[in-house]
N, C-alpha and C positions, 0 to 999 in steps of 0.2 A: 368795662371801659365805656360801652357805648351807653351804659345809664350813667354815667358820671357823663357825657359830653352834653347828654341829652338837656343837662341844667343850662336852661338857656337868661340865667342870671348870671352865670358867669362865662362861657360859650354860646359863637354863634357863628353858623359855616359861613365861606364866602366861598364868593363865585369861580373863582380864578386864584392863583400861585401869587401871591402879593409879591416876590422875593425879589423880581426885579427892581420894582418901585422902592423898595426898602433900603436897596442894595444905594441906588440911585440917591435917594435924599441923606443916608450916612454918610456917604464920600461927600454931597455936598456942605454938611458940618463939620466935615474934618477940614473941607478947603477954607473955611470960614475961620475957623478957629489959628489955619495955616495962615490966612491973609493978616488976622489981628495982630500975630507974633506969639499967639496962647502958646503954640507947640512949636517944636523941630521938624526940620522936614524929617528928621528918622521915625517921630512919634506919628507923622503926619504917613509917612508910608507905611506903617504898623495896623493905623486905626481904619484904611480905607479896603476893601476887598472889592476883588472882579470874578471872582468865582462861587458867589454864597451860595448855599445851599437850604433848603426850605427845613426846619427843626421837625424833629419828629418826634412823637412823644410815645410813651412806654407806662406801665403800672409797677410798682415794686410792693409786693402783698406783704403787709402789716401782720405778720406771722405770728404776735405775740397779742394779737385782740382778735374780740370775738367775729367771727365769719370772714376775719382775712380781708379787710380792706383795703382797695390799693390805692398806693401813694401814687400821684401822675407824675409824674418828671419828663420835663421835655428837653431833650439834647438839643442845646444850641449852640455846640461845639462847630463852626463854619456858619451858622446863622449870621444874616447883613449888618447886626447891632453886635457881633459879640464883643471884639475889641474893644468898643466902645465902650458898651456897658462895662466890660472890664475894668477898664481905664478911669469912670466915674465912679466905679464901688469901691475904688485903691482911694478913691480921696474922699468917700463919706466914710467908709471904714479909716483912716487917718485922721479923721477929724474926731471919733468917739473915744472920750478920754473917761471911762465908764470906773465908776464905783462898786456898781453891782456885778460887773459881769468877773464869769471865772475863768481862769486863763487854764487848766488845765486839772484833773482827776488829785495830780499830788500838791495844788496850791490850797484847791479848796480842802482835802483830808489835812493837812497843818492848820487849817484856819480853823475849822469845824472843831477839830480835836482841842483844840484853846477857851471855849466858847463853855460859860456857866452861864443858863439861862436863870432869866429872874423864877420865882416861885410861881407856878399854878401856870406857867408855860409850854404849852403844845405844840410839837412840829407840825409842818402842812406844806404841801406842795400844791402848788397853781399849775396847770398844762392851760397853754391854748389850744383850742382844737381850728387846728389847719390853719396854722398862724399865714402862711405864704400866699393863698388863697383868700384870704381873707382879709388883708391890707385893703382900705380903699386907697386910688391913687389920688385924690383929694386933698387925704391923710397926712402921704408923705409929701407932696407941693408946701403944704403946710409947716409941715414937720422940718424941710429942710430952709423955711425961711425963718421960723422962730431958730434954727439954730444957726443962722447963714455965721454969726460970729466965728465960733470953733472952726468953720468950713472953707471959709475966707482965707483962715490961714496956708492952707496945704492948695491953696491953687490961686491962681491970676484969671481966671475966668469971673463974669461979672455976674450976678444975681438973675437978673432975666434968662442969658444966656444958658446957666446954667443949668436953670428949670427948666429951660426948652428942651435940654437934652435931655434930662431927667427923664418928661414924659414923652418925648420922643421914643427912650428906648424902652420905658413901660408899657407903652402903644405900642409896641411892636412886637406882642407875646402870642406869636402865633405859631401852627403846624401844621400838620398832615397827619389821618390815621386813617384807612383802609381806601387809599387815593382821593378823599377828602379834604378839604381846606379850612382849618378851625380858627379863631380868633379869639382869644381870651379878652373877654370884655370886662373883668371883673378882679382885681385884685393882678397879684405877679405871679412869675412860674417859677418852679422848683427847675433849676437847670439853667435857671439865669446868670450871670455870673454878679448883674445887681442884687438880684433879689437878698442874697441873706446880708450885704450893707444895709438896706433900706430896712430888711426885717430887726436890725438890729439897733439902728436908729429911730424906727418908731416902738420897739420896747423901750429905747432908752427915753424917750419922752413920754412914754406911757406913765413909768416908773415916777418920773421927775413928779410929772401932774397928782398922780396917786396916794403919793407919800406924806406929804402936807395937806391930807383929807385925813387921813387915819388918826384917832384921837387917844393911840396908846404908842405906845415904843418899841419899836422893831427891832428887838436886838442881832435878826438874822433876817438877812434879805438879800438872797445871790442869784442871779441868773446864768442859766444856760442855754444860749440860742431861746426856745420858747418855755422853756423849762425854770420853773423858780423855788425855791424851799426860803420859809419863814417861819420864823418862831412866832405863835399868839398868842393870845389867852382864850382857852375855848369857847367862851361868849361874844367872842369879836370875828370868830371866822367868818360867819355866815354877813355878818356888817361889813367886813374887809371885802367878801368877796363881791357884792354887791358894789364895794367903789370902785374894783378893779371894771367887774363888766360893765359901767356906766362910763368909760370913758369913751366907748363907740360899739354904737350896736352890730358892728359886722365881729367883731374882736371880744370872744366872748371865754369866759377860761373856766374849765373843770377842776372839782377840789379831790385831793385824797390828804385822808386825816394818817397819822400813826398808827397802827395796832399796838395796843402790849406796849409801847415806845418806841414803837420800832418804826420806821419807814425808808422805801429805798430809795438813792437819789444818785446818778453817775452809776460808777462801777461801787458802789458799797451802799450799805445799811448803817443808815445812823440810827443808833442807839442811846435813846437816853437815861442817863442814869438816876437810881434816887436821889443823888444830889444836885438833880438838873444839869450836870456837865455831860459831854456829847463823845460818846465813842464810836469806832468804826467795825464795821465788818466785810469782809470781801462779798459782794455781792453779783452772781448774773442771772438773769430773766432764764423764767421756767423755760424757755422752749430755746437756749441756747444748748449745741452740743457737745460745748469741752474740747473741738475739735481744734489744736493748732497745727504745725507744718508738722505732717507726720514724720517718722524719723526712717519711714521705708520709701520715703518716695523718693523722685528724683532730685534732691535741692542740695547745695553743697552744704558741706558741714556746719560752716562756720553761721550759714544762715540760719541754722535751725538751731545751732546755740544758743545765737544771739534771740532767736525768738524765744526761747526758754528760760532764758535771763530774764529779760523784761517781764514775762509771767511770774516766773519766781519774785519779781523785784513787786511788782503791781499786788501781789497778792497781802504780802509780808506786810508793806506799808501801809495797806485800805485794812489790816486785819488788827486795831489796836485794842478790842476787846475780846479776843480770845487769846489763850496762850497760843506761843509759837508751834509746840506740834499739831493743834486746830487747822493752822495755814497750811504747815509740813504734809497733812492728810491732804488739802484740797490738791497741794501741788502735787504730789505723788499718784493721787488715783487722778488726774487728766493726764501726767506725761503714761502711765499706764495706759489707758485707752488711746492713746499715742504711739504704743508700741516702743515708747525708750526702755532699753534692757534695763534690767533693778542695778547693776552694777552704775551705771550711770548715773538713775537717778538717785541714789544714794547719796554721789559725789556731790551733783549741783544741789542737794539738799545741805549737804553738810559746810559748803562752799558760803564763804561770806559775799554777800550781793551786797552791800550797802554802798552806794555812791556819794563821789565825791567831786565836787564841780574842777576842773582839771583847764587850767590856765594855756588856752594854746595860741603861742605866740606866731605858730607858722599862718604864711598867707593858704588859708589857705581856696583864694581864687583861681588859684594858679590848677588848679587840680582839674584835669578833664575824663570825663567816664564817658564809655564808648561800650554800648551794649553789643552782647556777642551772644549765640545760643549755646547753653549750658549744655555741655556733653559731659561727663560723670570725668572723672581722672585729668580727661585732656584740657579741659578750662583751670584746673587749680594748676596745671605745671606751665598754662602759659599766661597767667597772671604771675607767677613767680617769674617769670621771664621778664616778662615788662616791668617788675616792678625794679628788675636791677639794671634792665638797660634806660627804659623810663621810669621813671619816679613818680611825674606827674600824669601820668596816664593808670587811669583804673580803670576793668573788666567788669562791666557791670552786668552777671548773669540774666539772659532772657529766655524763658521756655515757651515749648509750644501746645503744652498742654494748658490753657489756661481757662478760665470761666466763658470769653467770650466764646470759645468754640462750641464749647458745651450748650451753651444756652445763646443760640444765632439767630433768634427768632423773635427775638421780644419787640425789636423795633418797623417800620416797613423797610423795604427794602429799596436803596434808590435805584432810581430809574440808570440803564446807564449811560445817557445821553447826558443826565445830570451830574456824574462823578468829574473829579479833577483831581488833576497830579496821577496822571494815567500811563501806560504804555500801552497802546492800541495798534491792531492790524486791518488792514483793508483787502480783501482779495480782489483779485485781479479777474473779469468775467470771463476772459477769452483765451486766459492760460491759469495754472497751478501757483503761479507765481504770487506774490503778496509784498505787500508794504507795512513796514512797522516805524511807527511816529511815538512819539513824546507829546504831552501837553499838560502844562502847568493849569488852565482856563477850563471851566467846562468842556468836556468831549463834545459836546451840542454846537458850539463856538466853533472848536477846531475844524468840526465833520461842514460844517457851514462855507469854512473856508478856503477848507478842498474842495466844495461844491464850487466856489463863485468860481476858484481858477480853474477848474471843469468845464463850469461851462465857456469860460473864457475863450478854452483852446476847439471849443465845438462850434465859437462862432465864426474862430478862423476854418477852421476845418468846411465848412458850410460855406463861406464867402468864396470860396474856390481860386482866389487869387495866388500868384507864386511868386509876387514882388516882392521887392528886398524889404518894404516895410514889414511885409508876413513872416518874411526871414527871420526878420529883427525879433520881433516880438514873440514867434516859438523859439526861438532861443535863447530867450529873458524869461520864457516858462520855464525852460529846460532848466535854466540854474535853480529856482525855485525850490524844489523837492525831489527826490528820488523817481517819487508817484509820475510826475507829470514828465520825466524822462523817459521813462517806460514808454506810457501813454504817445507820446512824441513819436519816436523809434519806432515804436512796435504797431503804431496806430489801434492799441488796446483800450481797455476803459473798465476802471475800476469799480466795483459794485461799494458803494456806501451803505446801503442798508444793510448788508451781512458783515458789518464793523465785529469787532468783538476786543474785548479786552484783557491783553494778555498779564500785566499786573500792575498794582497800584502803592504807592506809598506816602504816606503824611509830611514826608521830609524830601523836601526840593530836592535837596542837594544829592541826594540816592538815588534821582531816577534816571540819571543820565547811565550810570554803571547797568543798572536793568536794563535801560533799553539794550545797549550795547550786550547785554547775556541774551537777552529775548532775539535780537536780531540773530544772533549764531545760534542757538537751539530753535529759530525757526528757518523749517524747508526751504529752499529759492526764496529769498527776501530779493528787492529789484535795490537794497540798499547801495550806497557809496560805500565802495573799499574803507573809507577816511573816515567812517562812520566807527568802526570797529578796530581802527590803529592805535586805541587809546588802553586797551583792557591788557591788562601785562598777561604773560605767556603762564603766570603761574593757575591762573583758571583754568588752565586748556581741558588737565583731565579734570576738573570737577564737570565741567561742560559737557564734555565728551560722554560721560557716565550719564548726565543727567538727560542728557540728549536720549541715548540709547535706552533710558529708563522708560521717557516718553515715546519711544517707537514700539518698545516691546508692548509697552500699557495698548496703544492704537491698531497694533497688529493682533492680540487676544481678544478684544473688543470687536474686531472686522472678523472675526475666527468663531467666536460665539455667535453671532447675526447672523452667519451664515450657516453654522448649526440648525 
């Protein structure tokens, strides 16, 4: 990672945490956009943030090439542009009305399997190498005014304006890696939520420019994301691929020819036949491991069905040049390293998978899924419950064994002054006692604000006065917060710097319940009664258990140290 940052043609550090400043000129294009009438105030309160967070970037090793290269992707999931960028890639992705591109594994294996190439015709596939990275932003300014027509349509935003935002949010591809401050000065970031519109927009104009160069007949020519398979005549590859890389020297594309006729592309092996018609084979890369949802692990049933269906389904369809027990083998020796009993997979072998497109008249918007964590037996008998007393309420299983636990380390870790949508505690320096708060805003923000009205109450406390104006005004702190009643009364004073954070969630609307569990499993809280009148009685013993789980943990812990 740090010899890929070191390329100071596409990265270059800055001094300082850009995030405020970014955070700041976003919200001023959304008010802008607000003021024209471009948006709603709902889209208008969607696209502005007061909590961003600085992006962080990570590598994901390229396991199936030589020395394992890493892919950089930067999470810019809470980043000052995301929304934004969101929001712009919804309407250059709306505006690509594409000929070449493939809309999915089973549209292109119908189309390919129809497809008799002319005589003396060779398949060939084009890769870009590091298509995302290697966008100039020039490119796409360009790219999106020769196509402003199509783009025009799906939005009321004016041409100028547009592009302002365009490179606005392209400018603004930067991170952090080992408390570092990066700036990608050089093409877009994987983790953009523009990036693969714009990636897909400047192949489609790549395409457009290219095609009307070539001086033979392309009877195949499909894209996938950076990925393209063409039919040529073997004296025109090396011609072809030279028009392709001449259309900008950052965007330069690798060839692989067929073997034998064979070449892989998606999930299958096209194969061509002696009569130049094109058949399929199931196809996956050497270094994949067969590995679907095991059948011993913790997942309900129906989920591991249904993943086995679509295997069986993907397999049969990508496989139209082998016979059926060819496929039959593939599917039977993976659900074997699977661990599905033979009896089973006997069944779903013998079982007809073919589908049929199925007319569903229900609305169905109406349908809400509410994730719950998956406990074996007791999630399937109370989804059956809901489904007869709600109808429209579905149990969408959540586990706690997942990848990210596994693998916690790939990103930095923020700061936690910089986290939001928190549940925080403050101790109290002069007793045991503690304060537990809520905050939507940065915890940096929050802890600021307890500061100011901190020291607020030190400057009355210091003035030594006892007139009714000092009255007035500690008892206008007093209603404030829990904190500063304490403070008040007790004439205590809370430690800020031994803040700490009791838990955190992505969804507003869940942290009020937290708080309110946090405040009762935490010790002397200086909380309001009124704080915790809201949590129904049927938590008590889960609290209670969990309460006492964390005492026994804190009392073996204090038992071993003094061992």
């Amino acid at each position: 990672m740090r010899e890929m940052l070191a390329d100071q043609h596409t990265y270059e550090v800055t001094a300082a945490n850009p995030t405020s400043g970014y955070q700041r000129m976003n919200n001023n294009i959304v008010s802008r956009l607000r003021s024209l009438s471009l948006i709603d105030g709902k889209t208008a309160y969607q696209l502005k943030t007061n909590a961003a967070q600085c992006p962080r970037i990570y590598g994901l090793p390229k396991v199936h090439k030589q020395n394992m290269p890493l892919r950089p992707v930067v999470s810019n999931i809470g980043a000052p542009t995301y929304m934004l960028s969101k929001y712009i890639g919804k309407i250059l992705q709306a505006s690509i009305n594409s000929s070449y591109n493939i809309r999915d594994s089973f549209s292109f294996c119908s189309f390919i399997n129809s497809v008799r190439l002319p005589d003396n015709y060779v398949l060939v596939s084009f890769d870009v190498t590091s298509l995302f990275t290697c966008i100039p932003r020039d490119l796409v300014s360009r790219t999106v005014i020769e196509r402003w027509q199509e783009i025009r349509e799906n939005t009321d935003i004016c041409l100028d304006l547009f592009l302002e935002i365009v490179e606005f949010c392209l400018g603004c591809n930067y991170f952090s890696y080992k408390g570092k401050y990066y700036k990608q000065i050089f093409g877009t970031a994987m983790g953009s939520p523009l990036s693969p519109a714009v990636a897909d927009l400047v192949m489609e104009s790549l395409l457009d420019n290219v095609v009307g160069k070539i001086d033979c007949p392309v009877p195949v020519l499909k894209k996938y994301v950076d990925d393209l398979i063409l039919a040529l005549p073997p004296d025109k590859i090396a011609e072809v691929l030279n028009i392709f890389n001449s259309f900008d020297p950052n965007i330069q594309f690798t060839c692989e020819m067929e073997q034998d006729g064979k070449i892989p592309f998606l999930d299958m092996t096209l194969v061509r036949k002696h009569d130049q018609t094109i058949r399929t084979e199931w196809y996956c890369k050497p270094m994949a491991s067969g590995r679907l949802v095991d059948y011993l692990s913790g997942h309900p049933l129906h989920l591991k069905m249904n993943t086995v269906t679509n295997f069986i389904h993907r397999v049969r369809e990508f496989t139209t040049n082998a016979p059926r027990e060819t496929a039959n083998q593939i599917i039977d020796e993976t659900l074997r390293i699977n661990h599905y009993p033979t009896s089973l997979r006997h069944r779903l072998l013998s079982r007809n998978t073919n589908r049929t497109s199925i007319n569903t008249t229900v609305n169905e918007t109406l349908t809400i899924y509410k994730p719950m964590l998956f406990v074996n037996d007791l999630t399937q008998r109370l989804r059956k419950s809901f489904e007869a007393v709600l109808p429209n309420i579905t149990l969408a299983p959540r586990y706690e064994n997942t990848t990210r636990r596994m693998f916690n380390n790939m990103k930095d870790t923020v700061p936690m002054e910089m986290r939001n949508n928190v549940i925080y505690r403050i101790p109290c320096h002069d007793c045991d006692a503690s304060y537990v708060g809520l905050t939507t805003t940065l915890l940096k923000q929050r802890l600021s604000s307890h500061r100011t009205t901190m020291n607020q109450l030190e400057t009355l406390r210091n003035n030594g006065n006892n007139d009714a104006t000092t009255e007035y005004e500690l008892e206008r702190l007093k209603e404030k917060t829990a904190l500063l009643q304490h403070s008040i009364e007790h004439d205590h004073r809370f430690d800020l710097e031994k803040t700490t954070i009791l838990d955190q969630h992505r969804r507003q609307s869940a942290l009020p319940i937290l708080e309110v569990c946090s405040i009762i499993n935490t010790p002397r809280t200086v909380n309001k009664r009124s704080d915790i009148d809201s949590l129904s009685s049927m938590y008590v013993g889960i609290l209670h258990t969990l309460k006492n789980q964390q005492s026994n943990s804190r009392n073996t812990t204090t038992h071993q140290t003094h061992e």
